[in-house]
C-alpha positions as CSV (number, residue, x, y, z in Angstrom):
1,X,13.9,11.4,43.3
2,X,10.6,9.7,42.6
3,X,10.4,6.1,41.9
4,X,7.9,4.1,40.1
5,X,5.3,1.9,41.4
6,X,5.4,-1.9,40.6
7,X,2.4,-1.0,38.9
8,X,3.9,1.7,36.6
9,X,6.8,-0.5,35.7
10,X,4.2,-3.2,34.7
11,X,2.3,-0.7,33.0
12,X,5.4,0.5,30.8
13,X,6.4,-2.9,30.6
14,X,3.3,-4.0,29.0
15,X,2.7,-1.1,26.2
16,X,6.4,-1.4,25.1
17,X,5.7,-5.3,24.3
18,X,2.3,-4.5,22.7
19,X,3.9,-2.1,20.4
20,X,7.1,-4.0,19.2
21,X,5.8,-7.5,19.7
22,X,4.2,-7.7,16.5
23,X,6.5,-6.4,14.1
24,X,9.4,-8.7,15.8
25,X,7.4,-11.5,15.6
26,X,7.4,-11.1,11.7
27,X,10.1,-10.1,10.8
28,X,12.3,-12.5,8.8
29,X,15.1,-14.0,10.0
30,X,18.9,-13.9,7.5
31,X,18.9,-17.9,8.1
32,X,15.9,-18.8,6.3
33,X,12.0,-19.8,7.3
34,X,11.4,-22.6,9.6
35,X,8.0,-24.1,8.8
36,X,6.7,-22.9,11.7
37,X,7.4,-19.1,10.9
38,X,6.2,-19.8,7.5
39,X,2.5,-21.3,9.5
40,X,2.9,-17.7,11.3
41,X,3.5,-15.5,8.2
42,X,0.8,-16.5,6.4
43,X,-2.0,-16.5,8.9
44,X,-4.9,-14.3,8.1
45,X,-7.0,-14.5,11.2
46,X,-4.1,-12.6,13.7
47,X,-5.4,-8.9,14.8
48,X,-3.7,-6.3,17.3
49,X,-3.9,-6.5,20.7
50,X,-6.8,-4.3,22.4
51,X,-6.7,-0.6,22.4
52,X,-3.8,0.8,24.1
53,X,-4.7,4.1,26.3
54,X,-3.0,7.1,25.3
55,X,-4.4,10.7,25.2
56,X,-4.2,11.2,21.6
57,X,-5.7,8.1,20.9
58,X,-9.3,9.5,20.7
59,X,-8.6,11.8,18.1
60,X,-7.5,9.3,15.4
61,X,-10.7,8.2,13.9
62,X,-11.7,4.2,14.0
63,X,-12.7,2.4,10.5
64,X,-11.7,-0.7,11.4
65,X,-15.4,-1.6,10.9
66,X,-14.9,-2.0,7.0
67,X,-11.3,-4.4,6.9
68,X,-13.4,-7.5,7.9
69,X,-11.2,-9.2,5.2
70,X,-7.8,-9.0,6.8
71,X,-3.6,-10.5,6.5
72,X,-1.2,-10.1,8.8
73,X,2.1,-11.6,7.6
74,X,4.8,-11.4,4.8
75,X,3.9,-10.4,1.4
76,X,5.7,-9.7,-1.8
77,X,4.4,-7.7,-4.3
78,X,5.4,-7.6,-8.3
79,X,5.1,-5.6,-11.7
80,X,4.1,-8.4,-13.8
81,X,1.7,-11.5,-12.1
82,X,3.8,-15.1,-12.2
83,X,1.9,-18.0,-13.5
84,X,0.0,-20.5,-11.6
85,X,2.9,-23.0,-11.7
86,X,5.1,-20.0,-10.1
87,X,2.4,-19.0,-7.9
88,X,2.0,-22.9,-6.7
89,X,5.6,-23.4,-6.3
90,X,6.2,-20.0,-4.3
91,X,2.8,-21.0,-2.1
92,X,4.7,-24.5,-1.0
93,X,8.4,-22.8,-0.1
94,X,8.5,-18.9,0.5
95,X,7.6,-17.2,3.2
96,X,4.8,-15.1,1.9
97,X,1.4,-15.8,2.2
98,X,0.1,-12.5,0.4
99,X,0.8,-11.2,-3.4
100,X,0.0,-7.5,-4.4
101,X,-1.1,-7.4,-7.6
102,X,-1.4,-4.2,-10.3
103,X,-4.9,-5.0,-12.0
104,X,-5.7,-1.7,-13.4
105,X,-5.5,1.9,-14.3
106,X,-3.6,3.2,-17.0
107,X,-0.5,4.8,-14.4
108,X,0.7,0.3,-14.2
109,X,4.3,0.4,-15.5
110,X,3.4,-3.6,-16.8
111,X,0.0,-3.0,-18.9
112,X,0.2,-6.3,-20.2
113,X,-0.8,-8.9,-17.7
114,X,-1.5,-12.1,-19.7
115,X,-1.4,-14.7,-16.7
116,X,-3.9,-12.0,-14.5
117,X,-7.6,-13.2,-15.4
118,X,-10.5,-14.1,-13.2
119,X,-9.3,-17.5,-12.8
120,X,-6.1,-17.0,-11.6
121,X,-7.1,-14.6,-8.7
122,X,-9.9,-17.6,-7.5
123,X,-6.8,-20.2,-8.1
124,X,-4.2,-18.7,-6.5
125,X,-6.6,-18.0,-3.3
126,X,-7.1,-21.0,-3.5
127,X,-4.0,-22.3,-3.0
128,X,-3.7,-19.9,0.0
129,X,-2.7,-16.9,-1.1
130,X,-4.4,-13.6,-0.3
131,X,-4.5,-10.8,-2.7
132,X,-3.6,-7.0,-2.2
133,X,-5.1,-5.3,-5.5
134,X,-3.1,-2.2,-6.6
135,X,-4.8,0.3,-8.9
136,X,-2.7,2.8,-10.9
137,X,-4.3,5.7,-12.4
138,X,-3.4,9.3,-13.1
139,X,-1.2,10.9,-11.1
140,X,0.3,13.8,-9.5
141,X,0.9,16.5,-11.4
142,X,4.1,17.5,-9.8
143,X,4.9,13.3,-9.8
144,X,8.3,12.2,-9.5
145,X,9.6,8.5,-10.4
146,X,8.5,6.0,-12.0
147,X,4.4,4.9,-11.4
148,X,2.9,1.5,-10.0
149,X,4.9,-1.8,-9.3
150,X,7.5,0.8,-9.6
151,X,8.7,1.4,-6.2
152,X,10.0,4.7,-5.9
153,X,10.9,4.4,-2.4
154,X,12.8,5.9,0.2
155,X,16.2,4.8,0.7
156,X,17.5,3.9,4.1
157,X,18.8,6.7,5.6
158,X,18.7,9.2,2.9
159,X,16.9,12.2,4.1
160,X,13.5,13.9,2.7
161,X,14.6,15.6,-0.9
162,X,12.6,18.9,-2.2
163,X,11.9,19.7,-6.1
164,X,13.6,23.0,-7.4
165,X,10.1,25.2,-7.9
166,X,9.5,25.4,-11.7
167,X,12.4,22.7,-12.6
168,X,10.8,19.2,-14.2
169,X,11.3,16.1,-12.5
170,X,13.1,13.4,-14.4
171,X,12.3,9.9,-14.7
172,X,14.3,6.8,-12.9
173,X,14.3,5.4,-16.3
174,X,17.0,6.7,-18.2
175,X,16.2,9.3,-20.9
176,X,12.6,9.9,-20.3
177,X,11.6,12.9,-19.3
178,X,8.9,13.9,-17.1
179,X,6.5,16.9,-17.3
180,X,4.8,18.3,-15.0
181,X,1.1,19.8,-15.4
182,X,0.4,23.3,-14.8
183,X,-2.0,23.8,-12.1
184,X,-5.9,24.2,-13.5
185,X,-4.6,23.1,-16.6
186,X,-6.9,20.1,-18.4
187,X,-5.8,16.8,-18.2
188,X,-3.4,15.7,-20.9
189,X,-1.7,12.4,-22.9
190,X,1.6,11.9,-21.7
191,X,4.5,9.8,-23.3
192,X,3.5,6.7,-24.0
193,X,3.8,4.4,-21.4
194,X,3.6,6.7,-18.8
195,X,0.4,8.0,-17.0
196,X,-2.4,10.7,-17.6
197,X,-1.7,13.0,-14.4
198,X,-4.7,14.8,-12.2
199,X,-6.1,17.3,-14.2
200,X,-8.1,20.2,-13.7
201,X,-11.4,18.8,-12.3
202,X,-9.8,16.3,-10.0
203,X,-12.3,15.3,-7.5
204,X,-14.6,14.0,-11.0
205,X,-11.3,12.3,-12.3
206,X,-10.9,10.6,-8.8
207,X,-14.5,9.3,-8.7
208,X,-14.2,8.4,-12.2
209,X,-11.1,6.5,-11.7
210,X,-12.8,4.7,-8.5
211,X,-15.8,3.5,-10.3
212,X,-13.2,2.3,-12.6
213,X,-11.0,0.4,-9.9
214,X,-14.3,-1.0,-9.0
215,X,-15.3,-2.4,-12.2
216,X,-12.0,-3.8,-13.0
217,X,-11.9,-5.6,-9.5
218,X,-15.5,-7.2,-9.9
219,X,-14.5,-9.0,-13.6
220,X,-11.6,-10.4,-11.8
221,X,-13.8,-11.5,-9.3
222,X,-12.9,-9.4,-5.8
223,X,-16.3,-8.9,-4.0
224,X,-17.4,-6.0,-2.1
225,X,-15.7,-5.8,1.2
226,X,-12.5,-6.2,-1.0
227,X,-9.7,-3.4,-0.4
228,X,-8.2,-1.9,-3.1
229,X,-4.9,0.5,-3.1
230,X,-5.3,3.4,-5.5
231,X,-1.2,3.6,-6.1
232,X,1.1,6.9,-6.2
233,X,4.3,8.6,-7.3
234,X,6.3,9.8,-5.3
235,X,5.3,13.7,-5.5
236,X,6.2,17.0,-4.5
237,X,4.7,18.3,-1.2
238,X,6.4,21.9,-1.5
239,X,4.0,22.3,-4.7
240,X,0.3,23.5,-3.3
241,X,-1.3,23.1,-6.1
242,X,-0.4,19.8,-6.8
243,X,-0.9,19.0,-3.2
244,X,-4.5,20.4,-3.4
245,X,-5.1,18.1,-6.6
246,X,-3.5,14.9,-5.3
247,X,-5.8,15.1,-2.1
248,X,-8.8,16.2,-3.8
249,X,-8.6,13.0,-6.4
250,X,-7.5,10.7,-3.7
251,X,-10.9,11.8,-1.5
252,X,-13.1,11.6,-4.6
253,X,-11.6,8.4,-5.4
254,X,-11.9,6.7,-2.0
255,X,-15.7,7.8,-1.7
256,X,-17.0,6.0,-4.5
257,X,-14.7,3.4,-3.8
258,X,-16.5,3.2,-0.5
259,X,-20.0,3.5,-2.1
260,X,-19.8,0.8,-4.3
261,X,-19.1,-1.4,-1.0
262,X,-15.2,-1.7,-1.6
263,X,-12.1,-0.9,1.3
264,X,-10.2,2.2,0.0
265,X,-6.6,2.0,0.5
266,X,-3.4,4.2,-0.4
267,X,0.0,3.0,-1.2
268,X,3.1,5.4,-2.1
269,X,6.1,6.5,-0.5
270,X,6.0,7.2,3.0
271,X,8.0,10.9,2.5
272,X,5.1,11.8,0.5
273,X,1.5,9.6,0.2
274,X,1.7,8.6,3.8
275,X,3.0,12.0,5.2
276,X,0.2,13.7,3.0
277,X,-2.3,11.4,4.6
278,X,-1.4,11.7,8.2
279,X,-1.2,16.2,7.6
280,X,-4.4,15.8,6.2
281,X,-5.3,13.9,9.3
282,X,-4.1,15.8,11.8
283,X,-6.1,18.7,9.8
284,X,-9.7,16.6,10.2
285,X,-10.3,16.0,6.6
286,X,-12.5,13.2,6.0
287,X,-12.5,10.7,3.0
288,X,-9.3,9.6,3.8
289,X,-8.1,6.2,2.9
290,X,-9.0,3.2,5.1
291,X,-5.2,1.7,4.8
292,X,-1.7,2.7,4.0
293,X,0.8,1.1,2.1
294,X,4.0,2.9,2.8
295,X,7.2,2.4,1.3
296,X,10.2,3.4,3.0
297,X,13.6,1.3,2.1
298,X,15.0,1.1,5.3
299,X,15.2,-3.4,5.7
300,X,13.7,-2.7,9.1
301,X,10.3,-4.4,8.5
302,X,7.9,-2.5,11.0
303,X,4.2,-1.6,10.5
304,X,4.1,0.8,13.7
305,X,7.6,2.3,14.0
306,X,6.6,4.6,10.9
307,X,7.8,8.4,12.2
308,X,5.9,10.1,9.6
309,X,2.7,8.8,11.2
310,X,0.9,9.1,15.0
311,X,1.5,5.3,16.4
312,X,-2.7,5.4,16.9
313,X,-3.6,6.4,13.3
314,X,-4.1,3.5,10.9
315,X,-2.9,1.6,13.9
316,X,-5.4,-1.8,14.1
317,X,-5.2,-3.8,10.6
318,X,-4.7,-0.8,8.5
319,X,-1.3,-0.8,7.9
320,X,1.7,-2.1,5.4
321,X,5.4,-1.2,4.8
322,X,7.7,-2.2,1.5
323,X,10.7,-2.5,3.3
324,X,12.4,-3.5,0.5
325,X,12.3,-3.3,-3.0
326,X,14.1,-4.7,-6.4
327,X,15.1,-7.8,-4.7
328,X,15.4,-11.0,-6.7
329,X,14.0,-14.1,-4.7
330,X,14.1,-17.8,-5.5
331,X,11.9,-20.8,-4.6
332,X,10.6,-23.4,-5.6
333,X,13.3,-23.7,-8.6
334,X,11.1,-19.7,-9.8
335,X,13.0,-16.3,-9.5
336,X,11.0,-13.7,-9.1
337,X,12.1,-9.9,-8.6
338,X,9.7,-8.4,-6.2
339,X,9.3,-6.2,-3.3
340,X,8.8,-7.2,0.4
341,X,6.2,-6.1,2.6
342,X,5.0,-6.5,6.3
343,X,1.0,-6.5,6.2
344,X,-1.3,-6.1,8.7
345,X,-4.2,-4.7,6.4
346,X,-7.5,-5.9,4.3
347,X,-7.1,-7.9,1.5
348,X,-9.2,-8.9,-1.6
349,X,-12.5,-11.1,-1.0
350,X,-12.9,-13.3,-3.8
351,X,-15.6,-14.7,-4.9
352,X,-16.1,-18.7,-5.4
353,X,-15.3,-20.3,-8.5
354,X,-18.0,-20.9,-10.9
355,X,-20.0,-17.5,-9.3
């Protein structure tokens, strides 16, 4: 039987800590945050280790040239923004450095967003915080859950679930229904309260939208080079019309994101958005979003132990996972209910106060 060389062994030895290092590096402990893991949480300035050699790494195309404006650490994310005081008070005892925030599109499950102005996105960065800007806007046609700060998500362990062809989804809020769009049919109104879905020109609604998501980030004063996540449902990938539509708005949608100077990024679940991402990867389709955002409910904080994706593709400060969701936090004498995330990804760059 062949043995390996000391070389080998180093070798192995080396690429297994590269991998796992960083995720066990930051993930929280059960018996609290020292202050030094709090200092390591909320450093912006950490990036991956060099490129690791592997033969499939070639294929898995590089943008890492546009996520100047980067986090790597803890980060919560919420439906409804807290107030400055909150913010503060959260800044000087959590262990979070980063906040996603839902600042537009008409799919946000909390419209109403009176502490969310231009002011509050240059205080709270100044305090420290870095900003990952969620954008809701239509959705899937063949959509399932509820929409933005929503967190659909997968549940540990619970396998990959299929809709019944032809049988409407239903909503996670109880007694409200959800349609679903025939394919090629024109966009409609749904309920109110709940989001227009892709229609039947979706590559024109998904630019539309993106100039949109731009516009919205500017008045709140995120400069180009700023990412911004366009958000999704959870949707069905058995539906091929509805996969067609969801990829076609999401190219449009990252293209004029991209020409106007901004970072596209997706965020949904990671049964659905991020598996559709990394098939159409694997395909060579282009336009694809510069980050992901994948939510899978598993506890198990780790940006690169995803199976659904290649461990090269989004793999250098493209990546972060909501491993948990719906959990109610205090600090600072504030409760919050919010979801946690481990970031390694681009963030919002905001402009100076008084510009």
């Amino acid at each position: 039987m062949r043995t390996r060389s000391r070389a080998q062994v180093a070798a192995a030895l080396v690429l297994t800590a590269l991998i796992g290092l960083p995720d066990l590096l930051l993930a929280p402990t059960s018996g609290g945050t020292s202050a030094g893991a709090r200092q390591a949480s909320t450093t912006s300035a950490l990036t991956e280790p060099g490129a690791l050699t592997d033969p499939g790494a070639a294929s898995v195309p590089d943008t890492t040239a546009d996520t100047d404006w980067t986090f790597r650490g803890l980060a919560f994310d919420v439906c409804r923004v807290p107030s400055l005081a909150v913010m503060s008070a959260w800044r000087a005892s959590s262990p979070y450095g980063a906040v996603g925030v839902p600042y537009g599109g008409r799919g946000r499950e909390c419209p109403d967003q009176p502490h969310l102005t231009r002011g509050w996105v240059a205080e709270v960065h100044r305090m420290g915080w870095r900003v990952l800007p969620v954008f809701a806007g239509s959705q899937p046609p063949c959509a399932r859950g509820p929409a933005d700060g929503e967190r659909p998500r997968s549940s540990p362990g619970a396998p990959k679930t299929r809709s019944t062809p032809g049988v409407p989804e239903t909503r996670s809020s109880p007694g409200a229904p959800e349609t679903r769009s025939t394919p090629g049919a024109p966009e409609t109104r749904s309920t109110p309260g709940t989001p227009e879905t892709i229609g039947a020109t979706p590559a024109a609604q998904g630019e539309r939208e993106g100039s949109d998501a731009v516009r919205q980030a500017r008045a709140l004063g995120m400069d180009r080079g700023s990412a911004l996540y366009v958000s999704l449902r959870s949707y069905d990938l058995d539906d091929a019309g509805c996969v067609r539509a969801t990829l076609d708005y999401v190219r449009a949608w990252n293209r004029e994101v991209r020409r106007e100077g901004y970072v596209p990024g997706l965020r949904g679940d990671a049964e659905t958005g991020a598996r559709h991402m990394e098939t159409a990867r694997r395909a060579g389709t282009g336009d694809l979003p510069s980050a992901l955002w994948f939510a899978r409910w598993n506890r198990r904080p780790s940006l690169y132990g995803e199976t659904v994706l290649h461990p090269y593709a989004w793999r250098v400060k493209r990546r972060i996972h909501q491993y948990e969701g719906e959990v109610s936090e205090e600090h600072g004498g504030h409760r919050l209910t919010v979801g946690r995330n481990l970031t390694d990804a681009p963030v919002a760059r905001v402009a100076r106060a008084g510009r």
